[in-house]
Backbone bond lengths (Angstrom), bond angles and torsions (degrees), N, CA, C in turn:
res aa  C-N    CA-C-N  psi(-1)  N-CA   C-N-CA  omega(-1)  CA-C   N-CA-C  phi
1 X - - - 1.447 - - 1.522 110.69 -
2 X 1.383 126.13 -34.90 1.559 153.31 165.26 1.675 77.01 -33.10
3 X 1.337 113.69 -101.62 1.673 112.96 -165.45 1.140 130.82 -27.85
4 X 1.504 124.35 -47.54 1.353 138.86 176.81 1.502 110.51 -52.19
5 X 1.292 131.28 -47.01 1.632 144.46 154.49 1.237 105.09 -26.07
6 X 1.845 102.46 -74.84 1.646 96.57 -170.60 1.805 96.74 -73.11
7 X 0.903 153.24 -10.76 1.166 127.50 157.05 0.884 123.45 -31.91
8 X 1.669 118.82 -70.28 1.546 144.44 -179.48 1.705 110.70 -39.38
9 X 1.120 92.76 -55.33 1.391 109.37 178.25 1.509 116.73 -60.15
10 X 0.779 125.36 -46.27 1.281 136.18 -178.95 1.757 127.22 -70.80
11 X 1.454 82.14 -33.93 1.940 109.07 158.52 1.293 122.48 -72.82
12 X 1.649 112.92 -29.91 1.541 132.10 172.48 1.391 118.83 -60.70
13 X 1.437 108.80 -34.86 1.473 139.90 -154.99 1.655 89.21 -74.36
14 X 1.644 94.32 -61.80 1.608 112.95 -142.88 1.297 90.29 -82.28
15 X 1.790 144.42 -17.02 1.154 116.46 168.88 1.619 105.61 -89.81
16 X 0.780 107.66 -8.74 1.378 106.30 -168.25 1.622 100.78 -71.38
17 X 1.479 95.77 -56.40 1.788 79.12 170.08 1.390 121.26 -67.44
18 X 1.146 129.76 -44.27 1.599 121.61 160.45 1.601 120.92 16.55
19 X 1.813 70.68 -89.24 1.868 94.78 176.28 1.293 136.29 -59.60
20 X 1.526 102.61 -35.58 1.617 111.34 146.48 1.554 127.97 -56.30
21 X 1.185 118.10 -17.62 1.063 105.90 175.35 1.648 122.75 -106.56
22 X 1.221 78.88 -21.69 2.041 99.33 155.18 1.695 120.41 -31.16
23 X 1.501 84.23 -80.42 1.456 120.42 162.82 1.176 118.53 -45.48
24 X 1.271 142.51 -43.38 1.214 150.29 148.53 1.632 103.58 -30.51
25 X 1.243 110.88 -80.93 1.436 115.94 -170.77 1.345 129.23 -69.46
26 X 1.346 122.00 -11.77 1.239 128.58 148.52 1.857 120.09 -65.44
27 X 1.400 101.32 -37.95 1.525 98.10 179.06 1.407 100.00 -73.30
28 X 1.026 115.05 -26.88 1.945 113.20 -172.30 1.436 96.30 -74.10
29 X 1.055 128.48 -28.76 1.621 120.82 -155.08 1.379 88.51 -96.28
30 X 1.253 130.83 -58.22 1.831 126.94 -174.50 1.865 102.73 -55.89
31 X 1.210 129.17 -10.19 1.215 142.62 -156.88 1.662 83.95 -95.22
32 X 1.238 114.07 -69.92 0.958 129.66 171.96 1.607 127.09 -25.31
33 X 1.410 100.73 -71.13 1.592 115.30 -166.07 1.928 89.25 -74.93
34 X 1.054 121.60 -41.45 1.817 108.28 171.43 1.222 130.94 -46.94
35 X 1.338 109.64 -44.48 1.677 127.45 163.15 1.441 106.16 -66.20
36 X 0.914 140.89 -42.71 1.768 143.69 -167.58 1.748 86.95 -63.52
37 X 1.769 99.29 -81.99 1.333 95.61 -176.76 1.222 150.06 -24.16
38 X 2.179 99.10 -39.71 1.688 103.21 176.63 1.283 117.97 -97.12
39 X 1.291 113.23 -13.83 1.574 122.08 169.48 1.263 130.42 -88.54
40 X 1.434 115.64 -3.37 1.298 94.23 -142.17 2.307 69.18 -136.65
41 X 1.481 107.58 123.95 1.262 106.32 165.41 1.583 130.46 -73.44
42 X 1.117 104.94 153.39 1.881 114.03 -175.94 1.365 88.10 -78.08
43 X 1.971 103.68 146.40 1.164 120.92 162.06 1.650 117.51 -59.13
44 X 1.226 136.77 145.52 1.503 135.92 165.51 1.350 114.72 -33.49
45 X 1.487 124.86 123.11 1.586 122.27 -169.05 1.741 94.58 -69.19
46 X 1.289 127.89 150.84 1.086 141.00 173.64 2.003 116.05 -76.93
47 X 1.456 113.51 150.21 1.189 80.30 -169.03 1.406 129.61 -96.31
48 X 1.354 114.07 166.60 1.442 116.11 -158.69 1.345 113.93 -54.37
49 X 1.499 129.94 -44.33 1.384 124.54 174.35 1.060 118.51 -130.15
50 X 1.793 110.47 87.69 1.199 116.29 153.19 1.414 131.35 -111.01
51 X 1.371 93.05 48.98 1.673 112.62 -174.10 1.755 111.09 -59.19
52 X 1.376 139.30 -5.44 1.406 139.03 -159.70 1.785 95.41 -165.37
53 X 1.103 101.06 128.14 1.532 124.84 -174.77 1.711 103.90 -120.15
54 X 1.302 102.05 139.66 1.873 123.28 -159.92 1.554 92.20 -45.02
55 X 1.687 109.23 -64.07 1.480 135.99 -145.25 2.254 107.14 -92.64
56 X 1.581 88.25 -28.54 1.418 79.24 171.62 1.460 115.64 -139.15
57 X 1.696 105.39 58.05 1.439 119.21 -167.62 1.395 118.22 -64.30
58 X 1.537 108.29 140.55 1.427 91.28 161.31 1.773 124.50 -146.84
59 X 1.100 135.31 158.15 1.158 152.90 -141.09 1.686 83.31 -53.62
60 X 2.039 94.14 140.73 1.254 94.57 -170.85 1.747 110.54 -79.41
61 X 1.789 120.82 -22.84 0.773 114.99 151.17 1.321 166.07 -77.68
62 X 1.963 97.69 8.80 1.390 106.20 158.83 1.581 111.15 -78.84
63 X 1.720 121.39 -30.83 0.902 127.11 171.89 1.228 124.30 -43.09
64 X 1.157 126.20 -56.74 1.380 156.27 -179.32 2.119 94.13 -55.39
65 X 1.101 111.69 -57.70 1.559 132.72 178.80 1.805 96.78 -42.96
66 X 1.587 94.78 -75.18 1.619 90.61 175.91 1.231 144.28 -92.38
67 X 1.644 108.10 10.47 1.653 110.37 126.85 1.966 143.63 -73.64
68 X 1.660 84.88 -13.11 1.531 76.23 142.77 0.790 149.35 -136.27
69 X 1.367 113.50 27.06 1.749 124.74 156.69 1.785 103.25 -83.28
70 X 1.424 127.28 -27.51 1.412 121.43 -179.47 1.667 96.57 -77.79
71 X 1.119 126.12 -14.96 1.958 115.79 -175.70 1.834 95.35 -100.34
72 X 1.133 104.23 -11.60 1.864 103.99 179.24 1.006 111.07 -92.91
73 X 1.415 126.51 -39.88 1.425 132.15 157.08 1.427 126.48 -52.21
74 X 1.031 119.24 -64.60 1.765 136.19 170.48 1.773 109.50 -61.64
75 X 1.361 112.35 -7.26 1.611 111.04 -177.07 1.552 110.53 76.32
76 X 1.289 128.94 5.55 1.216 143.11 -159.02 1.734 131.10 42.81
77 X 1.545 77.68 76.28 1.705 106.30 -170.51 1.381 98.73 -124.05
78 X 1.347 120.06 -5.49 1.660 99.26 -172.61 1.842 96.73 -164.50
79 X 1.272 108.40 153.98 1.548 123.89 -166.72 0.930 108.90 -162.06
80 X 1.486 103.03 150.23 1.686 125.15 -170.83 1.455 118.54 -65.23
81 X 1.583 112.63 110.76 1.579 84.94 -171.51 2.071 96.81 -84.24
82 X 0.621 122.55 1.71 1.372 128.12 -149.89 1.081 124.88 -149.26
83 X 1.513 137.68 90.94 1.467 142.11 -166.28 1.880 112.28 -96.60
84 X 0.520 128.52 117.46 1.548 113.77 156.68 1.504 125.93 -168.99
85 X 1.322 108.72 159.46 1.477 98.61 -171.67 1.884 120.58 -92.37
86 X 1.754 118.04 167.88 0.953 79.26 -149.72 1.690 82.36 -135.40
């Protein structure tokens, strides 16, 4: 019965650090992404309509077609910056 205790115990231990170390790495990681955010600058936004390219153009109404099946799909959270054929 002596063993079964330190079993317990020993299982107590090992989640216990677990979660501590869980916790650890979640605070490191939110630690993280705060510092990224205020230090660290955004790439140049890309531009808004470059849906059709000179050399590999394509029809403004297929374009038009698969921006809105990509905003019907996505719930309209996300759009093509960039169409072309290939």
């Amino acid at each position: 019965m002596d063993k079964f205790f330190e079993g317990l115990q020993l299982m107590g231990i090992g989640l216990a650090t677990v979660f501590a170390v869980l916790l650890l790495i979640i605070f490191l990681g939110n630690l993280l992404i705060k510092f990224v955010n205020k230090y660290v600058p955004e790439d140049e936004a890309p531009k808004a309509n470059a849906v059709s390219a000179p050399s590999n153009a394509v029809d403004a109404n297929v374009a038009q077609a698969i921006n809105l099946a990509i905003g019907k799909l996505t719930g309209g959270k996300s759009k093509a910056e960039k169409i072309e054929r290939i």
